[in-house]
C-alpha positions in Angstrom: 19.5 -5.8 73.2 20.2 -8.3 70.4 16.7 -9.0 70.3 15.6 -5.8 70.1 17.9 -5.5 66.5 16.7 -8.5 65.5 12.9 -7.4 65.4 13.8 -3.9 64.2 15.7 -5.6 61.3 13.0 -7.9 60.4 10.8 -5.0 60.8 12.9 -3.4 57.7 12.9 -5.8 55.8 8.9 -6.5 55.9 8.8 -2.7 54.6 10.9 -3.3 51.5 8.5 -3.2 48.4 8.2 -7.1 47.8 7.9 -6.2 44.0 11.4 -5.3 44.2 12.4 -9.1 44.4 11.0 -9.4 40.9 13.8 -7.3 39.4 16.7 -9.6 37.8 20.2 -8.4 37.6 20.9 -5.6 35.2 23.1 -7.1 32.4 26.1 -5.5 32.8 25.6 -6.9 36.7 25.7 -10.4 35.0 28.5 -9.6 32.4 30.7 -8.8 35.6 29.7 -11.8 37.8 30.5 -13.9 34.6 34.3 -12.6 34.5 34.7 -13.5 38.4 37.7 -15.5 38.6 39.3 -15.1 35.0 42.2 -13.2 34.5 42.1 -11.9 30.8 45.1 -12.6 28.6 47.5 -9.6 29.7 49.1 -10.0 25.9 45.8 -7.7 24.5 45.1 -4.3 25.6 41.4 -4.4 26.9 39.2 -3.8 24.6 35.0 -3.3 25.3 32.1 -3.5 23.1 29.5 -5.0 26.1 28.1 -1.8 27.3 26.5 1.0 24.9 28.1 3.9 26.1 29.2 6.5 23.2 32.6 7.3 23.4 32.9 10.0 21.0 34.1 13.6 22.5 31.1 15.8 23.4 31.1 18.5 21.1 32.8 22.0 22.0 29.8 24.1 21.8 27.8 22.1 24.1 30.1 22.0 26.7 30.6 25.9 25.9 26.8 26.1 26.2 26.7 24.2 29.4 29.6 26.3 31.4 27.8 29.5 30.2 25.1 28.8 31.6 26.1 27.8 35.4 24.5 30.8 36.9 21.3 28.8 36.3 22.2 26.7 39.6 21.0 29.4 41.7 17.5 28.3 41.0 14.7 26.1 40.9 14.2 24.3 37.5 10.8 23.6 36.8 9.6 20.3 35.9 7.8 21.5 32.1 11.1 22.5 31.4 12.0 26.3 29.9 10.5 27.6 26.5 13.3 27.8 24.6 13.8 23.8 25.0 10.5 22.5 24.8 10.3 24.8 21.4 14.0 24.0 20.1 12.4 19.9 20.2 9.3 20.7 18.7 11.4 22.6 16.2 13.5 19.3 15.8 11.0 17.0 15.5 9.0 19.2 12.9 12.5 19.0 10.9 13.0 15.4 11.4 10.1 14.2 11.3 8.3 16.3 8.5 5.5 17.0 11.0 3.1 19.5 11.3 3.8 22.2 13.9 3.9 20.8 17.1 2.3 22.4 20.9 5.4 23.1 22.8 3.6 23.7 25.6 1.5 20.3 25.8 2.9 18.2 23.5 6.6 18.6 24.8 8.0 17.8 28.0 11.7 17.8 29.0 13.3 14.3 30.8 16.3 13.2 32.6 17.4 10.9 29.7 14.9 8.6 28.4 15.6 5.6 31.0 13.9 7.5 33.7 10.9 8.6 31.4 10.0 5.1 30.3 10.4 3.8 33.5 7.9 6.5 35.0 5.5 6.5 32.5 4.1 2.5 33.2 3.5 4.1 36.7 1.5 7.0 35.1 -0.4 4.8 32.7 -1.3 1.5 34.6 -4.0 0.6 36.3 -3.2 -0.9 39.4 -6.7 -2.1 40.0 -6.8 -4.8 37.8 -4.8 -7.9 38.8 -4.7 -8.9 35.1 -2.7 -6.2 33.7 -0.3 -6.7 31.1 2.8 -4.4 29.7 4.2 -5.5 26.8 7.7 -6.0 26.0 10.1 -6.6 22.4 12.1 -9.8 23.1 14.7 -9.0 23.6 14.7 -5.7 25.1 16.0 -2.6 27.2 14.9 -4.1 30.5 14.1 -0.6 32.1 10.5 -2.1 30.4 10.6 -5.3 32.4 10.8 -3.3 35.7 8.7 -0.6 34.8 6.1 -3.4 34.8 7.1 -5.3 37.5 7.4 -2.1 39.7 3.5 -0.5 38.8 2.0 -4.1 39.3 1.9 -5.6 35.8 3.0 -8.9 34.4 5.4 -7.5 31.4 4.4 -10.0 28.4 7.2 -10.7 26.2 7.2 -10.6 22.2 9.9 -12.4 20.6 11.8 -10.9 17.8 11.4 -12.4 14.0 14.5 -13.5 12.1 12.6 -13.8 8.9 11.4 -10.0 9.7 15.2 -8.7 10.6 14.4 -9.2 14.1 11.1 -7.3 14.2 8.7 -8.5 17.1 6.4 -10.5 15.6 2.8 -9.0 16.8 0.5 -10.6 14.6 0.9 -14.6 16.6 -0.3 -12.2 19.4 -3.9 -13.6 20.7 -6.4 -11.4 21.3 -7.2 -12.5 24.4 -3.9 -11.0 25.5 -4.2 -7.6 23.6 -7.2 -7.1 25.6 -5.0 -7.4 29.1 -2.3 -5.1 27.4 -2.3 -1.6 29.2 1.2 -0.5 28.0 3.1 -1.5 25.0 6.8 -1.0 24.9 8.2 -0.4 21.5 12.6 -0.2 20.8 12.5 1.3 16.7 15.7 1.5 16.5 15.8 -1.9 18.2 18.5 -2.5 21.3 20.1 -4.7 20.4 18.8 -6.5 17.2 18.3 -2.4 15.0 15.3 -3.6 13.5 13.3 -0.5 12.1 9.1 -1.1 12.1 7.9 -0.1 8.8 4.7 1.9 8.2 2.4 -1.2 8.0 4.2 -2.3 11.6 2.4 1.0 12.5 -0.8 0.8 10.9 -1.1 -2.6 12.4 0.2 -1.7 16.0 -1.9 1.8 15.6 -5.1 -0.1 15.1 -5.0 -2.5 17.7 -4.6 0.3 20.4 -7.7 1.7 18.6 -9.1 -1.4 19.3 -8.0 -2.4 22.7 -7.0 0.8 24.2 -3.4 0.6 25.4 -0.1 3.4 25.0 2.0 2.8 23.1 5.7 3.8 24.3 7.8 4.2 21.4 11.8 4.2 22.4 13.4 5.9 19.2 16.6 7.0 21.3 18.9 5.1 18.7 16.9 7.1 15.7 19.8 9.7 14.4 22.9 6.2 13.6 21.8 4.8 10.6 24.0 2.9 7.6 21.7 3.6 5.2 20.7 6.4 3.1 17.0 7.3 4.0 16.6 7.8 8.3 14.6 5.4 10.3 10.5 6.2 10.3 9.6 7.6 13.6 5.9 7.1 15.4 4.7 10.2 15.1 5.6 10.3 11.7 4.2 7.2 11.1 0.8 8.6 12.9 1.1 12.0 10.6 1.2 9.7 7.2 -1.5 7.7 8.7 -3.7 10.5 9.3 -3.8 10.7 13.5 -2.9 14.1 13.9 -3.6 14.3 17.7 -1.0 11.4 18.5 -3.9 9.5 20.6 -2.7 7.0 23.1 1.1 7.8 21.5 4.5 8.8 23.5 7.4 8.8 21.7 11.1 9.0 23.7 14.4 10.3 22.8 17.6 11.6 24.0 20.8 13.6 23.2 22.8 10.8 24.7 23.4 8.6 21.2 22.8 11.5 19.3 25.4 14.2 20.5 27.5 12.0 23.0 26.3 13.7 26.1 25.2 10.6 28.1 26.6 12.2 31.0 24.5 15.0 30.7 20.8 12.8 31.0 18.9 15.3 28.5 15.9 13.8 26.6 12.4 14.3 26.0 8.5 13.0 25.3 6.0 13.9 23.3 2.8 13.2 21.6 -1.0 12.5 22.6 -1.3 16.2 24.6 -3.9 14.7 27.4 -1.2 12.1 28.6 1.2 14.7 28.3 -1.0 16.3 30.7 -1.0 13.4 33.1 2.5 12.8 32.6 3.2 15.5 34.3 1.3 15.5 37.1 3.1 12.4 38.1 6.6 13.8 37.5 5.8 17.4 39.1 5.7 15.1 42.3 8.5 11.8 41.1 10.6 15.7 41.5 12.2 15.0 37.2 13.2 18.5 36.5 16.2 19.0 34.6 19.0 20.8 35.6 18.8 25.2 34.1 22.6 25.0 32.6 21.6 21.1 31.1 18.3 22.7 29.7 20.2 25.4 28.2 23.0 23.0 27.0 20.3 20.7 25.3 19.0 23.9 23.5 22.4 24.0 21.5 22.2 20.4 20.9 18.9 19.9 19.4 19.2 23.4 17.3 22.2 21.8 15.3 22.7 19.0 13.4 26.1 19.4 11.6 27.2 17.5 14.4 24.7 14.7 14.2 25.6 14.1 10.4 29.4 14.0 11.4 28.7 11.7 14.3 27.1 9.5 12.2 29.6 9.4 9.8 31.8 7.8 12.4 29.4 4.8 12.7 28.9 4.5 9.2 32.9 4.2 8.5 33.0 1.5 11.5 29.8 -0.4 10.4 31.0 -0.5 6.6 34.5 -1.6 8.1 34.1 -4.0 11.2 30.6 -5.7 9.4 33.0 -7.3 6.4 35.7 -8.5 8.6 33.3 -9.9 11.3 30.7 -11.9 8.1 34.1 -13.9 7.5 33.6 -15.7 10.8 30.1 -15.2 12.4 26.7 -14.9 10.4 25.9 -10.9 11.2 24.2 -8.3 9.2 24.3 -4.2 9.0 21.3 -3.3 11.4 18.8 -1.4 10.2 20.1 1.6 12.7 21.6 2.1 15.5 25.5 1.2 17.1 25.2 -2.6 17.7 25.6 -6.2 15.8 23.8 -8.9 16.7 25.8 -12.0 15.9 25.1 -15.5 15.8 27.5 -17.0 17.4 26.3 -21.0 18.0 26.2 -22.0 14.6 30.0 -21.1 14.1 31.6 -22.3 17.2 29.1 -24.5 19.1 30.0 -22.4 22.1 27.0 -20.9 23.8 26.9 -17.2 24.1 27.6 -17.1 27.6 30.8 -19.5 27.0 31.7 -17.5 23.9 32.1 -13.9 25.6 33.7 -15.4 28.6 36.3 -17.3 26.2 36.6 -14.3 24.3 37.3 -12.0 27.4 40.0 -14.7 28.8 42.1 -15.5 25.6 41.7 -11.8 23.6 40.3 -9.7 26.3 37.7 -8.7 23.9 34.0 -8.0 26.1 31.0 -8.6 24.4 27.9 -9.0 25.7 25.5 -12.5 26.0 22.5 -12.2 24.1 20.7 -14.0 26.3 21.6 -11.4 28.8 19.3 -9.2 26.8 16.1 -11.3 26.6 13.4 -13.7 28.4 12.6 -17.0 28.3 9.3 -16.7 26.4 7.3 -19.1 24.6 9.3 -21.8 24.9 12.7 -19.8 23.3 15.1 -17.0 24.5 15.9 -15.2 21.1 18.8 -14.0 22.5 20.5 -17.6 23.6 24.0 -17.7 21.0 23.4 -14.5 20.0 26.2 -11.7 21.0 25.6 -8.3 21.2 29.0 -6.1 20.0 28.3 -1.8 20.4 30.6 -0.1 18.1 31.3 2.9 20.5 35.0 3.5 20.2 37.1 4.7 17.6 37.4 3.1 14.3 40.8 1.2 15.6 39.8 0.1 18.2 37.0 -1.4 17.0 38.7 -2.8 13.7 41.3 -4.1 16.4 38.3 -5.6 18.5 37.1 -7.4 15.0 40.6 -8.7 14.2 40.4 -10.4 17.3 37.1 -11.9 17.4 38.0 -13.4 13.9 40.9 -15.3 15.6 39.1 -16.5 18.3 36.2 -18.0 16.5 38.5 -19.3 13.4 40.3 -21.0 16.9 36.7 -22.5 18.5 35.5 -23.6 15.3 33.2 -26.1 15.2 35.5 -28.5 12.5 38.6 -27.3 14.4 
C-alpha cells in the first residue's frame, strides 16, 4: 500500500508544470521570511509602508453603486464586459488622454484588475514555437512580468533603470541582436517603485523599434492618476495620438480603479488599444473564464464617470509627498517621483547597512516596514539596481506616515555611517 502512494505521489508531482519552479518568491513572501524570528520593539505602534495597498476609504457612491446593483448576481457576466462600461472608459480615456473617440466595442475590454490582464496577455502574444523568445522587463519591476514570461515559455530580459534618467530604463545600450528576440515588452510609466514617467521621445524611440522588430508593447499606467506635480503623466496612447499612430498598432495599454478610487478589493480595470489584439485578447480570455462580476461592472461605471474624487484623492498624496519627502532628504538621499505613491531611497550611502539589513533593523528597533529594493529587481548585467535601495508606499494617512518618517530619521541618524 505504501508503495502504491509512493508512485501515485511521484506521479503528481511529474504532472506539475516544471515552468512553475522558475517563479521566485513574491516580495512580500520575502519581506515576511526576513522578519522570522524578530520581535519588533513593542514601544512603537506598528507602522507599514512595505506593501502598496491604498488605504484611503472607498468612496460612498461606489459602494452605493455596488449594493444597488446586487441583483446582477443572478446572471452570467460576459467576458467583453456591458456597454455602459466599456463606453464610460473610452469616455475616460478620451478625457484624460485628449484622444480621439475611441471603439468601445474593440478597442475596450473590461479586466479583473490589471495583474491578471498583464499576466494573460504574454500568454496571448508569445510565440511558443521559438525557443529564443524574449519578454522584456524594467529593472526593477512589478514581477507579475517576470512570471508572465516564465509561465508562456520566454526568457524575461531585464532593463535596468537609469539614475542619470530619474530611474528610466535605459533602452538605447539595448543590442539589436536582442530586440530582434523581443516578442513582448513590459513597460511600468508610472514606474513601481522608482515613478519614473517616459517622456514623448521615450515613445518615439520605443514606438519605432516595435516598427522595426515587431513586438507589443504592454504599457502598465495603473499608477497614472497620483502625481506631485502640476501637468499629469503622458500616457501611451497619447503618446501614439501626438505621434501620429492612430490605430494604436502593436499597443495595450493597462489600468485600474484600484490606485485611482481605492477599490483594490473590488479588481476592476481595463485594456485597450491596437483593435486586432484586442480581438485576440479576447479569444484567450473568453476561455482563461475573466469576466467581471455585473454589480463590480456597474460599480466601475460610477468610478470612471467621476473624477471629483480622483482630484481629492490625489490631494492626499500630494499633502504626504510635500510633507514626508522634506523630513526624509534630511537623512537618506530621496527625491519626489515623478508619479505615483512610493520613494525610492538610497539607503547604503547613509548608513552602510544593506537594504535588506536596513528594513530588518528598521522593523526591530521602530517597527517601521519598508520594503528591500532588491526585493523588487534582478540581478542583471552585472548590477541589481535595486540592492540599498528601499522602497516606502505612502498609503496611510498623513500621520501615520509623517509618524513613519519621524522614525526612520532616528533610526538612520542612529546607524550612521560616522556614528
Amino acid at each position: 500500500m505504501l508503495k502504491s502512494f509512493r508512485f501515485c505521489q511521484s506521479l503528481s508531482i511529474a504532472s506539475v508544470n516544471p515552468l512553475l519552479q522558475k517563479l521566485q518568491p513574491y516580495p512580500f513572501e520575502k519581506l515576511r521570511q526576513l522578519f522570522t524570528g524578530i520581535t519588533a520593539n513593542p514601544e512603537f505602534n506598528p507602522i507599514s509602508l512595505g506593501i502598496g495597498e491604498p488605504k484611503h476609504a472607498t468612496p460612498a457612491f461606489i459602494r452605493q453603486a455596488l449594493t444597488d446593483n446586487l441583483a446582477g448576481l443572478a446572471s452570467y457576466p460576459s467576458t467583453a464586459g456591458s456597454d455602459a462600461l466599456r463606453s464610460a472608459i473610452a469616455g475616460w480615456l478620451e478625457r484624460r488622454y485628449r484622444l480621439p473617440k475611441l471603439d468601445p466595442a474593440s478597442q475596450i475590454l473590461p479586466v479583473n484588475g490589471s495583474r491578471e490582464a498583464l499576466f494573460a496577455l504574454a500568454q496571448t502574444v508569445v510565440d511558443r514555437s521559438r525557443p529564443d523568445a524574449l519578454v522584456m522587463c524594467p529593472n526593477p519591476f512589478y514581477q507579475i512580468y517576470e512570471g508572465a514570461a516564465y509561465l508562456c515559455g520566454a526568457q524575461p530580459y531585464f532593463v535596468n533603470s537609469d539614475p542619470v534618467r530619474n530611474f528610466a530604463p535605459d533602452y538605447a545600450g539595448v543590442a539589436a541582436a536582442v530586440w530582434s528576440r523581443v516578442q513582448l515588452l513590459y513597460v511600468c510609466s508610472p514606474g513601481n517603485p522608482t515613478g519614473a514617467v517616459l517622456t514623448l521621445d521615450d515613445w518615439k524611440e520605443l514606438f519605432d523599434l516595435s516598427d522595426r522588430y515587431g513586438f507589443v508593447i504592454a504599457a502598465d499606467e495603473c499608477y497614472s492618476e497620483i502625481y506631485c506635480k502640476p501637468e499629469a503623466p503622458l500616457g501611451a496612447l497619447e503618446a501614439a495620438h501626438l505621434l501620429g499612430r492612430p490605430d494604436y498598432a502593436r499597443l495595450i495599454v493597462f489600468s485600474s480603479l484600484s490606485k485611482r478610487s481605492n477599490v483594490p478589493g473590488m479588481r476592476s480595470g481595463f485594456v485597450a488599444g491596437d483593435a486586432e489584439l484586442m480581438r485576440k485578447f479576447l479569444l484567450y480570455r473568453t476561455y482563461q473564464g475573466g469576466a467581471m462580476s455585473p454589480p463590480v461592472q456597474a460599480a466601475s461605471v460610477a468610478a470612471w464617470n467621476d473624477e471629483t474624487h480622483v482630484m481629492e484623492n490625489r490631494a492626499k498624496y500630494q499633502q504626504k509627498f510635500r510633507q514626508v519627502t522634506p523630513l526624509l532628504q534630511t537623512v537618506l538621499e530621496v527625491e519626489l517621483p515623478d508619479a505615483g505613491f512610493y520613494l525610492w531611497a538610497d539607503v547604503g550611502d547613509r548608513t552602510g547597512l544593506s537594504d535588506v539589513e536596513y528594513a530588518q533593523h528598521l522593523y526591530a528597533e521602530y517597527n517601521v516596514t519598508v520594503l528591500p529594493g532588491s526585493y523588487l529587481a534582478r540581478e542583471a548585467h552585472g548590477v541589481n539596481p535595486g540592492r540599498n535601495r528601499i522602497r516606502m508606499a505612502l498609503v496611510a494617512e498623513v500621520d501615520e506616515c509623517l509618524e513613519a518618517a519621524r522614525r526612520i530619521v532616528a533610526f538612520t541618524q542612529k546607524h550612521r555611517r560616522n556614528n
